[in-house]
Every structure is written in structure tokens, then in C-alpha cells.
C-alpha positions in Angstrom: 22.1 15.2 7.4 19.6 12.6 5.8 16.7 14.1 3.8 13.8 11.9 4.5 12.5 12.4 0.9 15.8 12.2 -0.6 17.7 8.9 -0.7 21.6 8.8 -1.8 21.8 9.4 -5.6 22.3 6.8 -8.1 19.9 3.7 -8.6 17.8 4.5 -5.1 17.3 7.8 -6.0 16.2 7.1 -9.4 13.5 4.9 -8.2 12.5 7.5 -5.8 12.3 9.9 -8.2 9.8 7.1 -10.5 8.2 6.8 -7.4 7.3 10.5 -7.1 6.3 10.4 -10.8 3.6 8.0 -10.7 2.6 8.9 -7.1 1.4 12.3 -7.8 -0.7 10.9 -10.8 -2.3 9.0 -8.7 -3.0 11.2 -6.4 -5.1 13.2 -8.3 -6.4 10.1 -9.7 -7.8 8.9 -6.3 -9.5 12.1 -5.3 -11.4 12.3 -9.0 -12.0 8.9 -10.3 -15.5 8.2 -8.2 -16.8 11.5 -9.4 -15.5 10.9 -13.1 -17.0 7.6 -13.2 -20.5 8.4 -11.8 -20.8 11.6 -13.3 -18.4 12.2 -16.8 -19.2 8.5 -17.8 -22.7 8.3 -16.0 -22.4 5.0 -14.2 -24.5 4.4 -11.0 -22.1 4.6 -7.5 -22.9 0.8 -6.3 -21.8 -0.4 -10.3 -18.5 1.4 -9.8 -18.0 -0.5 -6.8 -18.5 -3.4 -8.0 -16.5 -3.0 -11.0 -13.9 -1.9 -8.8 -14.1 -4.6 -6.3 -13.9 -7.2 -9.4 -11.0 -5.1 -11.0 -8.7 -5.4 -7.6 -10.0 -9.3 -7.0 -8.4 -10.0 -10.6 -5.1 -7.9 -9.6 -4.6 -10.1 -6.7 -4.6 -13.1 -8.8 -2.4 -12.1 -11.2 0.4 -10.5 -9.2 2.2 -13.5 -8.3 2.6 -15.0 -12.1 3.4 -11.3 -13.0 6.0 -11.4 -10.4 7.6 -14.5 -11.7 7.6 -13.0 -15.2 10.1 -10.1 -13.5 11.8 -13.0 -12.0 13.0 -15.4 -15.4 12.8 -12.2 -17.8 14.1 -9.3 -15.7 12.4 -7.1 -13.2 13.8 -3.9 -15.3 12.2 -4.8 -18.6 9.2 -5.8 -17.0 8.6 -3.0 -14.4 8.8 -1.3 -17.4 6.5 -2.9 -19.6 3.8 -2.8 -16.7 4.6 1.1 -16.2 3.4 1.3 -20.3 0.5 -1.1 -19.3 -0.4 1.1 -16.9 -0.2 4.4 -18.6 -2.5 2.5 -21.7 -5.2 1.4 -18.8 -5.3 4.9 -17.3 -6.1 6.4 -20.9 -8.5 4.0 -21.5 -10.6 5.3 -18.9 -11.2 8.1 -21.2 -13.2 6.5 -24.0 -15.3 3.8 -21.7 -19.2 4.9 -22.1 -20.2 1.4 -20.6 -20.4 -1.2 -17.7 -18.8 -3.7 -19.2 -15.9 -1.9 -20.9 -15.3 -0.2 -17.3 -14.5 -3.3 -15.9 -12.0 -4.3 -18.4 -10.6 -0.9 -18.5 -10.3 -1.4 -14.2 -9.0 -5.2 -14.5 -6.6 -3.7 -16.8 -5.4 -1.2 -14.6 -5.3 -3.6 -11.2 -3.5 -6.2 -12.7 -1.0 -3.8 -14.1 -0.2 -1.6 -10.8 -0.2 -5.1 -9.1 2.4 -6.6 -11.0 4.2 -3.6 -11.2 4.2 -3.2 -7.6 5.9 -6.7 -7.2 8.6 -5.9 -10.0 9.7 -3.0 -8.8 10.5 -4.5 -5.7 12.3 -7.5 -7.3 14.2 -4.6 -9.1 15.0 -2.8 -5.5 16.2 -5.9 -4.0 18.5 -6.5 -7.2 20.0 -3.0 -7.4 20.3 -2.9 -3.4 22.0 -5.1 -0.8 20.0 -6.8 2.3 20.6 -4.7 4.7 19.7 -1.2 2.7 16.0 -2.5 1.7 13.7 -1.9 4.6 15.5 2.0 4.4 15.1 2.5 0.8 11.5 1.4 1.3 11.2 4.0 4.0 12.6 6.3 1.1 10.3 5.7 -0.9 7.1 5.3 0.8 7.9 9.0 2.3 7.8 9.9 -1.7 4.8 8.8 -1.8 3.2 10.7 0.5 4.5 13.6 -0.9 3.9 12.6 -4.3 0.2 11.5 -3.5 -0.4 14.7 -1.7 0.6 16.8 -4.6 -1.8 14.7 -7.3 -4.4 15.3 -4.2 -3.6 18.9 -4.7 -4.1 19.0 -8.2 -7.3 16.6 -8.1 -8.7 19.3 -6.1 -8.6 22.0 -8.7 -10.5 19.7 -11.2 -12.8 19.0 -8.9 -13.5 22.7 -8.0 -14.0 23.2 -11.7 -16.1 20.3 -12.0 -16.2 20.3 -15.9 -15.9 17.4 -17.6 -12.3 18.9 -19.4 -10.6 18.8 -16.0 -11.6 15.1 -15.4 -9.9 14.1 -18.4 -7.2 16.4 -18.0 -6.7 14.8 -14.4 -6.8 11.0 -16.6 -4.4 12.0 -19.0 -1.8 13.5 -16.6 -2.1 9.6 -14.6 -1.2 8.1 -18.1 1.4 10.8 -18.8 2.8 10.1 -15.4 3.6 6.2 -15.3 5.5 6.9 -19.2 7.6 9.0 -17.4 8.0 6.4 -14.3 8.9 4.1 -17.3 11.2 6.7 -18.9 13.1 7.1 -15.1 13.4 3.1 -14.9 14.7 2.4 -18.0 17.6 4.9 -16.7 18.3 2.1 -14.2 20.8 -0.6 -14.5 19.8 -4.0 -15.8 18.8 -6.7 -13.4 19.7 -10.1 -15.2 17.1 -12.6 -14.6 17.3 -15.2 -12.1 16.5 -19.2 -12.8 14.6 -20.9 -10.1 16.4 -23.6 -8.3 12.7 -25.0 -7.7 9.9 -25.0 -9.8 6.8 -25.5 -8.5 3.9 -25.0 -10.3 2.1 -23.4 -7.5 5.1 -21.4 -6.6 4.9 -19.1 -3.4 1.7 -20.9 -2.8 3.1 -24.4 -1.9 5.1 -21.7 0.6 2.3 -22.2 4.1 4.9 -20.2 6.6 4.7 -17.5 3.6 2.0 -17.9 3.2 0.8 -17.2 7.1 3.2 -14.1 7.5 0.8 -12.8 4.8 -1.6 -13.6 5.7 -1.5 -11.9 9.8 0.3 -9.0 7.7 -3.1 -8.9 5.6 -5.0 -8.7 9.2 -2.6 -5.7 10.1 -3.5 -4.2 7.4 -7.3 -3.9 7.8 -6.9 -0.9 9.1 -5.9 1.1 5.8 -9.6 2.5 4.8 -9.6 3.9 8.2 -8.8 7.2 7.1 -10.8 7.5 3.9 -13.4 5.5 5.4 -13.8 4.6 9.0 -12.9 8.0 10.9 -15.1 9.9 8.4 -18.1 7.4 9.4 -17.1 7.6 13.3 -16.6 11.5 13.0 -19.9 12.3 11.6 -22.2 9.3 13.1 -20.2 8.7 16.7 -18.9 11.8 17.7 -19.5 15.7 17.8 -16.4 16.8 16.6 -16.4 18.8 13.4 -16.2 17.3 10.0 -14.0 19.2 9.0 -11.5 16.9 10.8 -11.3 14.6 8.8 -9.2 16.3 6.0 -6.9 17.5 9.3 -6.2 14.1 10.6 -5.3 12.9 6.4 -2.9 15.8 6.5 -1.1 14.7 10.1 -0.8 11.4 8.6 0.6 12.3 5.1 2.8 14.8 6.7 4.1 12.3 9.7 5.1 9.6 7.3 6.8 12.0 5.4 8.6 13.2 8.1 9.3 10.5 10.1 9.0 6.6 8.0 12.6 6.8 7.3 13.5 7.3 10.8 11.6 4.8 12.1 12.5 2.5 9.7 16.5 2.6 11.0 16.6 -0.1 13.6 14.8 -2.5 11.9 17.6 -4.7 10.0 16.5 -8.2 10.5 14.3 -10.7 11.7 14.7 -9.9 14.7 14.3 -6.7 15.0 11.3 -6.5 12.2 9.0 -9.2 14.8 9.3 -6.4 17.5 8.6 -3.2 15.7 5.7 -5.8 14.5 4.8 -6.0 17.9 5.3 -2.6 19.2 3.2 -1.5 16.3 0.4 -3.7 17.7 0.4 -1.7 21.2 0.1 1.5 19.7 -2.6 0.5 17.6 -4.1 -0.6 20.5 -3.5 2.6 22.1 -5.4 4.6 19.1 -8.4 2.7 19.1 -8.7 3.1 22.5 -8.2 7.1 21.9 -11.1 6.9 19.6 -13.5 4.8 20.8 -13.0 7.8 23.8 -14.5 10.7 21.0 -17.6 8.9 21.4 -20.2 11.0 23.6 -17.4 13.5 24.5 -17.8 17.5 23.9 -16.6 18.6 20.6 -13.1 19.9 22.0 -12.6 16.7 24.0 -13.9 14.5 21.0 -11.2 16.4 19.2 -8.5 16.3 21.4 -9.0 12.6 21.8 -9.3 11.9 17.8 -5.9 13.8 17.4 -4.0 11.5 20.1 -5.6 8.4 18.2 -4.7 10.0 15.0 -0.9 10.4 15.9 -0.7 7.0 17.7 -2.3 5.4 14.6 0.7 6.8 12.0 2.9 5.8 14.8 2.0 2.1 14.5 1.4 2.2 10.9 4.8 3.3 10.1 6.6 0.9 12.9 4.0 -1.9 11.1 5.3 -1.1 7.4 9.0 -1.0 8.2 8.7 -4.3 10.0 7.0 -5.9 7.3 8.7 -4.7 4.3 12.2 -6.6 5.9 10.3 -9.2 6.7 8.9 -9.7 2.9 12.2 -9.6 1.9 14.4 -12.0 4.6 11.9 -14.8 3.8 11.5 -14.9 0.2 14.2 -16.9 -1.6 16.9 -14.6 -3.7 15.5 -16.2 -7.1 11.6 -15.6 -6.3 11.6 -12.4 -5.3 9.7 -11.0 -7.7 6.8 -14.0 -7.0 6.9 -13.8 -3.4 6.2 -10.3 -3.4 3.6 -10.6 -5.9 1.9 -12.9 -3.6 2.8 -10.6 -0.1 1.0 -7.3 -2.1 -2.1 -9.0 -2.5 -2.4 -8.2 1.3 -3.2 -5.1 0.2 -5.5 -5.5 -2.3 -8.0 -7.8 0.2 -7.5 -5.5 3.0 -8.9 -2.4 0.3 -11.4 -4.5 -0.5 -12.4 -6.2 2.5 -11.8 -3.6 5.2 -14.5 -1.2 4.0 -17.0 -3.8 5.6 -14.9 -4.5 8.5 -14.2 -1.2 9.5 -18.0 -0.2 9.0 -19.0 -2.9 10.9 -16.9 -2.4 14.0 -17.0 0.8 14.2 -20.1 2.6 13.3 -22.3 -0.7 13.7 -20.6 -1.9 17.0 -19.1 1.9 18.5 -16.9 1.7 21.3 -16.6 -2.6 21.5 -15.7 -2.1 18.0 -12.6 0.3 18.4 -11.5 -2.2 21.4 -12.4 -5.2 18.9 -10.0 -3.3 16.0 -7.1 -3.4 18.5 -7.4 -6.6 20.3 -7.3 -8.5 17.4 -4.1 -5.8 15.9 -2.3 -6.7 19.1 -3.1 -10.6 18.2 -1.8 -10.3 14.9 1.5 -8.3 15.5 2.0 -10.8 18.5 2.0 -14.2 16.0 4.0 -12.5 13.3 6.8 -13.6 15.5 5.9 -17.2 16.1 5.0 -17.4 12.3 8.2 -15.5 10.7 10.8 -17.8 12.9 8.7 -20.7 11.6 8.7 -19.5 7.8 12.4 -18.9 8.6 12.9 -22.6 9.7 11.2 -23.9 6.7 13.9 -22.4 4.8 16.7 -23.7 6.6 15.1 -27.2 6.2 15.3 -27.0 2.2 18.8 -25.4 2.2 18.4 -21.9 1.3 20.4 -19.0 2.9 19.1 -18.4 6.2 18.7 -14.4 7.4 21.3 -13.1 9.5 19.9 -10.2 12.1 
């Protein structure tokens, strides 16, 4: 039997087990840093966002030349390298006293765990074969729920204390972390570096089929703050279910991916089938926002009920959503740009954290009920052009002469 959290040993489980590392350092990270920053190192909320926002902006930019670096030096040495540069970033959170030094430390860190992001994957799809990616990326997303939920675990117990010693204790086990994720890769086998048949100085960006699968992926993606942002908001503002809810609907979540993102992940082995768990994904999403926009004005039981259907349906779509996307990131990137073309597909994330804050705030506690509908309409728009727009991208590829995916 298949362990969702465990991949076969060897080179996937290696990278699962790097995976894990870093994951539960940054899960104590995430549930400590806005309190560190506003109240160890005394700078005001809205200048933390900023900073952030700025930090993340400039780790969109420079994933894609960070991914090409993995590509003509090696995504080993360099997955590496950005691990250290990681680690470094994370402990220099411990000595900025200032604004401006917060930023740097914060650019520092984005552009690190950007480019990182978009080695590692170069290195997966070097150490694995086409058809075992989209499930080793199940793997490993699974590992970082459980990774993430740990760190949240221990992120806790600072914050219960509260002193400024268990902050910095929570800093310094993130930094310790990623030089043990650079410790694991190193165990990995070399991944020689691949020469571009093309080079473009704009790269992936001269790429517009690419660049639109990113770009609708980015759209399906709005929907990531909605835990740590938008259902809070809703709960507390739009419904009178208990507050206490929130933290119950993280942990179904956490707990169904898990569980369940490897299965889901199993029939999806090509373009083919990635465009349909695409689209499926959309109609369950569809589905959840219409289960919550139904918590609105409801008794606290029903509001309940109905936020718990939404809540399942929601993991549902995001995990049918990732699966389909992670093959398709990979089918229509050319074998020597890996690295760069998933540089450029992971800034998807970084706009949607910093853009769907205001989306999802808008929509749903602004707008109420039209908004949920809103949210799901244009999800189920999205999901159904990934189809048209990945059988174009694929197209394109045929037209220069490079290897066409086979479903």
C-alpha cells in the first residue's frame, strides 16, 4: 500500500524528506513573523505590509533568471545555493531594528524561496521521468502540509509565551531548517546542466501560449488567502457561526490534502487529462462558493453546516486544480528551460498572495453573496479556457520542432 506522505525511496524520497525540512520551518515561521515584526522589532502593521508586498513583487521578477541559472549551471548546485541564501535571509531577520533593512532582509528572502522553488523543480523533473512528476508533486505537497502543520504547532508555543526569546528561537529554527534542506539535496544525484537550443533574451517571456496558461492558472489561484483571509472576514462579518471555525476548517484542509493530493493526483498523466481535472476543479469551486455565500443570514448550526460543505468542496477543487496544473507546467515547458519556465509559472503564486487579499476582501465581505457567485463564475471561466489555451501553447511547440506531449 502507498503512503501518501511517503514516496518510493531513493531521489523522490530524498526530496520529500527536504521538503518536510524546510516546510516545518516555515510553518512556524508564518504563524510568528507578523507578531515578531510589529512587536520584537517594533515596526507599524501597514509598513510590514508594505515591505512584504515589495519583498514578494521583487521575488516574482527574479524567479525566471534564477531559473535559468539552475538551467546552464545545474539545478543541484543551485537549489542548493538558494537553500544557504535562504537560511542567511531568515537569520537576518534577527538583527533588522529598521524599515529599510526589513525590506532588504524580506527581498532577500522572496527572491531566494522563489528561485529555489523553480530549481527544485528543474531538479525533480531531471531526477524523474514524465510520467512520475505530477505524482511526486502530489508527494510532496502532502509533505508539506504535514510539515507546515508541525512548524504551525511549534509557532504556537512561541506565541503562547510571547517573549521576545521564543521569536528568535522560532527565526533561528527557519534558518537551521533550509541548511538541513541543503544538507538532504546535496545527498541527491547531480543534474548536469542543459544548453538552450534557443536563446532568447526574454526567454519564457517571448513564450504568449505560456505565458496565458499562467496567466488563467494565476486566476485559479486567487483563491489561496481564502483561508487565512477571506473565510475569517466572511465568518466573523457575514455569518453567525462561531469563530472558532476558522482554525477547524484550516485543519480539514491541511488534513484532506494530506490525505488525499496523491490520490487525486493518479489519473492525471497528460494533457489531456490535466485540462479536465482543470475543469472539474472549476465546478467544484463553484459548488463551494455557492455553499458559502449560503452561511450568510443562516442560524449558527446551519451557517456551520453549510461552511463545512464549502470547506470540503473547496480542498476538493484545490487539490484536482494543483494536480492539473503541476503536469501541465511541466508538458509545456521545453526539456532545456525547465528551470526558467517554472520560474516564470511560480510567480502565479506570488501575484495571487499579493493580489488576492484585495480581491477576496472585496468580493466577499464588500459584495456578500454576489461576491461568492462572482468568485466561482469567473473560477469556472478560467478552468474552462485552460483547455483552449494549453492545446494552443501545445501547438506552438509543435510549430518550432520541439517534442510534442504524449497523453
Amino acid at each position: 500500500m502507498t503512503n501518501a506522505l511517503v514516496p518510493p525511496a531513493g531521489p523522490q524520497r530524498v526530496l520529500a524528506l527536504a521538503q518536510l525540512t524546510n516546510s516545518v520551518g516555515d510553518g512556524a515561521y508564518y504563524v510568528t513573523s507578523a507578531l515578531y515584526f510589529t512587536h520584537v522589532v517594533g515596526l507599524a502593521p501597514a509598513r510590514v505590509g508594505l515591505g512584504l508586498t515589495l519583498a514578494w513583487a521583487f521575488g516574482s521578477l527574479v524567479g525566471v533568471p534564477l531559473g535559468r541559472l539552475a538551467d546552464r549551471r545545474g539545478p543541484r548546485g543551485t537549489a542548493v545555493l538558494l537553500a544557504l541564501a535562504t537560511a542567511l535571509a531568515v537569520g537576518s531577520f534577527l538583527v533588522v531594528r529598521g524599515f529599510w533593512p526589513f525590506v532588504a532582509a524580506a527581498c532577500a528572502y522572496a527572491a531566494a524561496q522563489s528561485g529555489l522553488a523553480a530549481a527544485r523543480q528543474a531538479l525533480l523533473a531531471g531526477l524523474t521521468s514524465a510520467g512520475e512528476r505530477t505524482g511526486l508533486l502530489a508527494h510532496l505537497q502532502s509533505t508539506l502540509n504535514a510539515g507546515l502543520a508541525v512548524g504551525a504547532g511549534l509557532g504556537g508555543l512561541a506565541l503562547h509565551a510571547g517573549t521576545r526569546a521564543a521569536y528568535l528561537g522560532v527565526f533561528a529554527l527557519d534558518a537551521v531548517s533550509f541548511v538541513v534542506c541543503a544538507a538532504l539535496l546535496l545527498r541527491l544525484p547531480s543534474v548536469p546542466p542543459r544548453a538552450a537550443k534557443n536563446r532568447h533574451g526574454l526567454g519564457v517571456l517571448r513564450d504568449r501560449p505560456y505565458a496565458v496558461v499562467t496567466l488563467l492558472n494565476t486566476v485559479l489561484l486567487l483563491r489561496m488567502p481564502l483561508l487565512s483571509l477571506g473565510l475569517p472576514l466572511w465568518i466573523a462579518e457575514r455569518t453567525d457561526a462561531p469563530t472558532w471555525l476558522v482554525s477547524a476548517l484550516f485543519v480539514l484542509n491541511t488534513g484532506a490534502v494530506m490525505l488525499f493530493q496523491v490520490r487525486m493526483a493518479r489519473g492525471v498523466n497528460g494533457l489531456a487529462s490535466a485540462t479536465r481535472a482543470v475543469r472539474r476543479s472549476g465546478w467544484v469551486m463553484l459548488a463551494a462558493c455557492a455553499a458559502f455565500a449560503l452561511s450568510a443570514g443562516a442560524s449558527p448550526w446551519v451557517a456551520v453546516g453549510a461552511l463545512i460543505v464549502g470547506a470540503g468542496l473547496q480542498v476538493v477543487a484545490e487539490m484536482g486544480q494543483s494536480a492539473g496544473s503541476w503536469q501541465l507546467s511541466f508538458d509545456l515547458a521545453p526539456a532545456d528551460r525547465v528551470g526558467e519556465y517554472q520560474g516564470f509559472f511560480g510567480t502565479g503564486v506570488t501575484v495571487a498572495r499579493t493580489l488576492g487579499p484585495l480581491v477576496l476582501t472585496t468580493l466577499l465581505v464588500a459584495w456578500g453573496t454576489p461576491g461568492w457567485l462572482l468568485l466561482g463564475g469567473v473560477t469556472l471561466a478560467a478552468s474552462y479556457a485552460m483547455g483552449p489555451a494549453a492545446h494552443r501553447a501545445q501547438g506552438a511547440r509543435a510549430d518550432v520542432g520541439l517534442p510534442v506531449p504524449v497523453n
